[in-house]
C-alpha positions in Angstrom: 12.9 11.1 -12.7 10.3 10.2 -15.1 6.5 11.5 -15.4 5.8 7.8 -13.7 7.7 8.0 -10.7 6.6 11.7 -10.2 3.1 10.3 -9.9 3.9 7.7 -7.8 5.9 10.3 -5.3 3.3 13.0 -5.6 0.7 10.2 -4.4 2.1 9.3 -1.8 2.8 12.8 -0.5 -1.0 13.1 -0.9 -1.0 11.0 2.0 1.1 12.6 5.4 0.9 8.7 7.3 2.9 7.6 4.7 5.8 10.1 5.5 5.4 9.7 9.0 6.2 6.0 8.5 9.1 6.8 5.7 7.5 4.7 3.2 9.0 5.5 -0.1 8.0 4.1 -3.9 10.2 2.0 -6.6 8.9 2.1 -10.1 10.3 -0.3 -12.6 8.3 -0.5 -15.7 4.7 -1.4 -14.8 5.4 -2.8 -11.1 4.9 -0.5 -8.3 6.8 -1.8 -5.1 6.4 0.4 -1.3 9.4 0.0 0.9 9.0 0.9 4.6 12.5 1.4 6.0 12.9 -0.2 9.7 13.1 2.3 12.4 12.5 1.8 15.9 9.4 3.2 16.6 7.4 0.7 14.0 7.8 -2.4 16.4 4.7 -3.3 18.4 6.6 -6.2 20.3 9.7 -5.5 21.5 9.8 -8.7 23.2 9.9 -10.6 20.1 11.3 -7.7 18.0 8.0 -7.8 15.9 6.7 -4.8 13.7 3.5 -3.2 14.5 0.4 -5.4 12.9 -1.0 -1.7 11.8 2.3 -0.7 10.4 2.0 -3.5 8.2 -1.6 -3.2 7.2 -1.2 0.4 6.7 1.6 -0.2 4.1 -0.3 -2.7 2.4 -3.6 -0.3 2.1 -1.0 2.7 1.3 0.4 0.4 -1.8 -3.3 -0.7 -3.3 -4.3 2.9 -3.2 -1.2 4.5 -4.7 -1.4 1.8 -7.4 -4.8 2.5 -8.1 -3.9 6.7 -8.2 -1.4 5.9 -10.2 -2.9 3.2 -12.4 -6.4 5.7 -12.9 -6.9 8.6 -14.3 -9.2 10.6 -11.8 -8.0 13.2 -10.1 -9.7 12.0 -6.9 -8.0 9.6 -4.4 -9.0 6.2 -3.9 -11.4 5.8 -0.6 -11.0 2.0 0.9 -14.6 0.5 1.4 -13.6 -2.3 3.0 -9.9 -4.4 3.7 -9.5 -7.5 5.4 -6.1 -9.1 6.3 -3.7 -11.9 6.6 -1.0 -12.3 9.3 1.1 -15.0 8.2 4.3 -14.2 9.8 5.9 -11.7 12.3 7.4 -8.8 11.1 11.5 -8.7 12.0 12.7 -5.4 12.4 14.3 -5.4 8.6 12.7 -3.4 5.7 9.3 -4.6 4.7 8.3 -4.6 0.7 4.8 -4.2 -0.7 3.4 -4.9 -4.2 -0.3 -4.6 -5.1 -2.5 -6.5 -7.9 -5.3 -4.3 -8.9 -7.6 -7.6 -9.8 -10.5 -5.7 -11.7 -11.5 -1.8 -11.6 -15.0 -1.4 -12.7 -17.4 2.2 -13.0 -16.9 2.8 -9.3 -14.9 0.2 -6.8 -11.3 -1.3 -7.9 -10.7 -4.9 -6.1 -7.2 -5.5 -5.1 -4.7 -7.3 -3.6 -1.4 -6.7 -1.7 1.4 -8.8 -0.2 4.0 -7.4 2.0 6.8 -9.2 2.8 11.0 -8.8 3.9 13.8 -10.6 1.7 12.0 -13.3 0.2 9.0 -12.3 -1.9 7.5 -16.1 -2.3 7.4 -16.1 2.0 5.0 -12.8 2.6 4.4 -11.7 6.1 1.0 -10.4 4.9 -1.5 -10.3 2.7 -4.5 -8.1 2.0 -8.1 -8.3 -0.3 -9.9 -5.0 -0.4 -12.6 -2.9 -2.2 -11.6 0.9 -3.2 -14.1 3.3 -4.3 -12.5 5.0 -7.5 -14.6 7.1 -8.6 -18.3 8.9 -7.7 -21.0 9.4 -9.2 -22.6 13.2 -9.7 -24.5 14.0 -7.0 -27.6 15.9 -8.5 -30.5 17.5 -6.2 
């Protein structure tokens, strides 16, 4: 495993949502992809079979702030300011990929995008735009 991918696992671990969902990291070259394995208990309409709309969201915030651990060089973890987010199509009860695009990280807040989608990457289920706070200033009294 290379020093990459060990940051990219040991983020995630940071973060005990992400194992309780069984989301798990592929690193090839520069591009960070999130894969959350189906299971049963992520579907929030079992009518349709649909996946959960947080399931998704939380997989799409979980892959902009592992790219942003792994793409800076504080030891702190990324804290989301704000996220907003696009359904565009149900989840099916298949694997679901994520891939964020960290669009500009300035002193303090990162802007980023994410789109999650299942076997076709050009047809996304979901898409999300959202401010990260990356680092903080000193606090003096």
């Amino acid at each position: 495993m290379s020093q990459e991918q060990d940051r990219v696992t040991a983020a995630l671990a940071r973060v005990p949502y992400a194992k309780f969902l069984g989301v798990r990291a592929e690193l090839k070259g520069d591009e960070l992809t999130l894969v959350l394995p189906f299971a049963d208990h992520l579907i929030g309409n079992p009518m349709l079979p649909a996946l959960h709309g947080g399931v998704v969201g939380a997989l799409m915030e979980l892959a902009a702030i592992t790219q942003l651990a792994v793409s800076g060089k504080a030891e702190k973890f990324p804290k989301t300011i704000d996220i907003s987010i696009d359904y565009l199509r149900s989840g099916k009860p298949v694997d679901t990929y994520a891939r964020a695009r960290v669009v500009k990280i300035g002193r303090r807040i990162a802007n980023v995008q994410v789109e999650a989608w299942q076997g076709e990457r050009t047809q996304p289920i979901a898409a999300l735009h959202g401010h990260f706070l990356v680092a903080e200033e000193d606090s003096a009294a």
